[in-house]
N, C-alpha and C positions, 0 to 999 in steps of 0.2 A: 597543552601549553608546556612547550620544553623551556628548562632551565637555558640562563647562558655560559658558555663555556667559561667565563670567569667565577660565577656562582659555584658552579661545580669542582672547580679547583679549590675554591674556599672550602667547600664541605669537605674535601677529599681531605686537603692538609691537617682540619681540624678533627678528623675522626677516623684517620688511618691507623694502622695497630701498626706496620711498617712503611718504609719508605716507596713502596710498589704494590700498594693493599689500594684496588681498588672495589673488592668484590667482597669481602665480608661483612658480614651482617651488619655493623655498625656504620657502614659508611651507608648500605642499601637502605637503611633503617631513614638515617640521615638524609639521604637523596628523595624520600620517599616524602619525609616531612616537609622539605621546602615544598618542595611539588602538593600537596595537602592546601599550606601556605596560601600558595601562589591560587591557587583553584577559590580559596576561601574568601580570599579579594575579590578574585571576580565575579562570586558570587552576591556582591556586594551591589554593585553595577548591575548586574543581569541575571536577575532573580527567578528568569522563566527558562533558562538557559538549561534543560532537562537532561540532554543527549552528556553534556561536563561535567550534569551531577553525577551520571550513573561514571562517568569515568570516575569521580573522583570515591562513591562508594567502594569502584574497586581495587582503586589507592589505598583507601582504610583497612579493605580489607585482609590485603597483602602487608602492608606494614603490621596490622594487628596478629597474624600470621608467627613474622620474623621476630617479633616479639614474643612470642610463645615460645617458638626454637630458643630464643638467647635464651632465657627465661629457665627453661627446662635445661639445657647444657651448661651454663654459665652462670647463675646468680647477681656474681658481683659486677660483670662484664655488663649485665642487666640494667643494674642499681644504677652504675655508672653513665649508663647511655639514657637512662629515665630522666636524671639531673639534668645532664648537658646539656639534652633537645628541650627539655619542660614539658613532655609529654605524662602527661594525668594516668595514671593507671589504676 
């Protein structure tokens, strides 16, 4: 389930560190939750749907990942993106 290209501009705006930052942690971090999201809805609907869970465990996984890296390199850069998104750590 991709994002739409206006969603992704919203995340990009709101969690860019610069004006042409599409790839730092914070935004991947970012793009990774809506996609989470998005997946968590449908499994709302289609609770047998197995082949979208296993995608989406390894959405979790990789976001839980990038979390570790900020985590470990950054702290506050951390703290800060734990707020924003409301992800439970």
């Amino acid at each position: 389930m991709a994002l739409a290209i206006e969603a992704k501009r919203q995340i990009f705006s709101t969690n860019q560190r610069h004006k042409t930052d599409t790839g730092s942690s914070e935004v991947q971090i970012a793009l990774l939750s809506a996609r989470i999201a998005l997946l968590t809805e449908h499994f709302k609907t289609h609770n047998k749907d197995h082949g979208s869970r296993n995608g989406l465990r390894i959405l979790i996984a990789k976001r839980r990942r990038l979390l570790t890296y900020l985590r470990n390199t950054d702290p506050e850069r951390y703290k800060a993106v734990l707020t924003r998104l409301g992800i439970r750590r």
